[in-house]
C-alpha positions in Angstrom: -0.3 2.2 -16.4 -2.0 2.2 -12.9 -5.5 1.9 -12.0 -7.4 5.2 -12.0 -7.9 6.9 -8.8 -4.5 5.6 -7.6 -3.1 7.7 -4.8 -0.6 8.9 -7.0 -3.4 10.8 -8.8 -5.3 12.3 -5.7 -2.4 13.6 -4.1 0.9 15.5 -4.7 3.3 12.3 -4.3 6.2 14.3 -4.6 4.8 16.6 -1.5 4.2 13.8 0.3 7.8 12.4 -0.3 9.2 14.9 1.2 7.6 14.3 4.1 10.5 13.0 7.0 7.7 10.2 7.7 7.3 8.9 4.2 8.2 5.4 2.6 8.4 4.5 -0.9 10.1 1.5 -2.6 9.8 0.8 -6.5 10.3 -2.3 -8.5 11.3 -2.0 -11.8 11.8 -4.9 -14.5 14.4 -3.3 -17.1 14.0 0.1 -17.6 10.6 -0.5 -16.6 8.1 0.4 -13.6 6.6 -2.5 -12.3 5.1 -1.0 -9.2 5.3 0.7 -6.0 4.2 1.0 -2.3 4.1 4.5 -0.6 3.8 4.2 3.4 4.2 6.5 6.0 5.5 5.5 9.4 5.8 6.9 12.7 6.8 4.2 15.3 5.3 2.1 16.8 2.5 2.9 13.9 3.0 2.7 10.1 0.3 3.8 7.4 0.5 2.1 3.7 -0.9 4.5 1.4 -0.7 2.7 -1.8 0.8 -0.7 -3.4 0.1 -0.2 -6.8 1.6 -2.7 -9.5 1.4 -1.9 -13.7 -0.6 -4.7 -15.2 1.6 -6.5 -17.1 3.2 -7.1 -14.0 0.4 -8.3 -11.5 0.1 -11.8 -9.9 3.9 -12.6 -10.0 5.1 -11.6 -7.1 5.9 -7.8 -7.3 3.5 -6.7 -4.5 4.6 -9.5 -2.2 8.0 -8.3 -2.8 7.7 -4.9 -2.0 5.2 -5.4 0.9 7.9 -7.3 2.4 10.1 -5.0 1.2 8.3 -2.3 3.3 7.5 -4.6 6.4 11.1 -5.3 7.0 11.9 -1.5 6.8 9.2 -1.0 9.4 10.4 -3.8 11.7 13.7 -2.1 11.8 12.4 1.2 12.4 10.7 0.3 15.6 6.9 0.0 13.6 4.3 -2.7 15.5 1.6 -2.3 13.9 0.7 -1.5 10.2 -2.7 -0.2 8.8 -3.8 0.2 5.4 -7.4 0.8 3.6 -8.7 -0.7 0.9 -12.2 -1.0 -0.6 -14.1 -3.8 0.5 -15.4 -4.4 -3.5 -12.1 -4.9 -4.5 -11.9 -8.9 -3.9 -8.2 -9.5 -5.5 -7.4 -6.7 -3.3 -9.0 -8.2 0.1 -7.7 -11.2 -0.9 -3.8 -10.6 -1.5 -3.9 -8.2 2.2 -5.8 -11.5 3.5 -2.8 -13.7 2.4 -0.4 -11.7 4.1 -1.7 -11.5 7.1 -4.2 -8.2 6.9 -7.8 -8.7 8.1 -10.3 -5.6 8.3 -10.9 -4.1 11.6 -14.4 -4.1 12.8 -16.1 -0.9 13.0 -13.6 0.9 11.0 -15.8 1.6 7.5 -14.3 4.0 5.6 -15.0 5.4 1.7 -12.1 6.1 -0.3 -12.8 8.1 -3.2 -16.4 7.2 -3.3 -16.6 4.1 -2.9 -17.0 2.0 0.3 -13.9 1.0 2.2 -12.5 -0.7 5.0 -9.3 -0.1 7.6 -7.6 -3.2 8.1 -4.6 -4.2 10.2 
């Protein structure tokens, strides 16, 4: 359903939702998952971990809605600033951070499961 490698594959999500600094929103379409963005936020700094959206539901607006979704939630809990990563090959990925407002950091290289990534803010 998601892309391989997701986050939800590297790491123990439940674990991690336990967590008292963890986020996660989901959008569903009927009974159905249509994505989800995990975060972690500890004012005035938040952390997305993963927006992740099932195929069938890409490009129509499910990851616009739940990153404002998120961004909201962090406004209200104090957040400033927000950081993500995301590898710099992925061009639909640079692209929709770029639309809202994301742009990588220089300096800030980073590789995420092998391949070559960026930090952006």
């Amino acid at each position: 359903m998601f892309c391989a490698g997701n986050f939800v594959q590297q790491m123990d999500a439940a674990a991690f939702l336990d967590l008292d600094s963890s986020d996660c929103l989901i959008a569903e379409e009927g009974k159905q998952l249509a994505g989800f963005i995990l975060a972690e936020s500890n004012p005035p700094l938040a952390h997305i971990i993963t927006l992740d959206i099932a195929a069938a539901h890409r490009r129509k607006g499910v990851g616009s809605a739940l990153l404002r979704e998120m961004e909201q939630h962090f406004a209200y809990h104090g957040v400033l600033s927000v950081l993500l990563e995301t590898a710099v090959d992925n061009g639909s990925a640079v692209a929709f951070w770029g639309r809202h407002g994301y742009s990588a950091e220089a300096g800030t290289e980073t590789v995420l499961s092998g391949e070559c990534g960026c930090v952006m803010r």
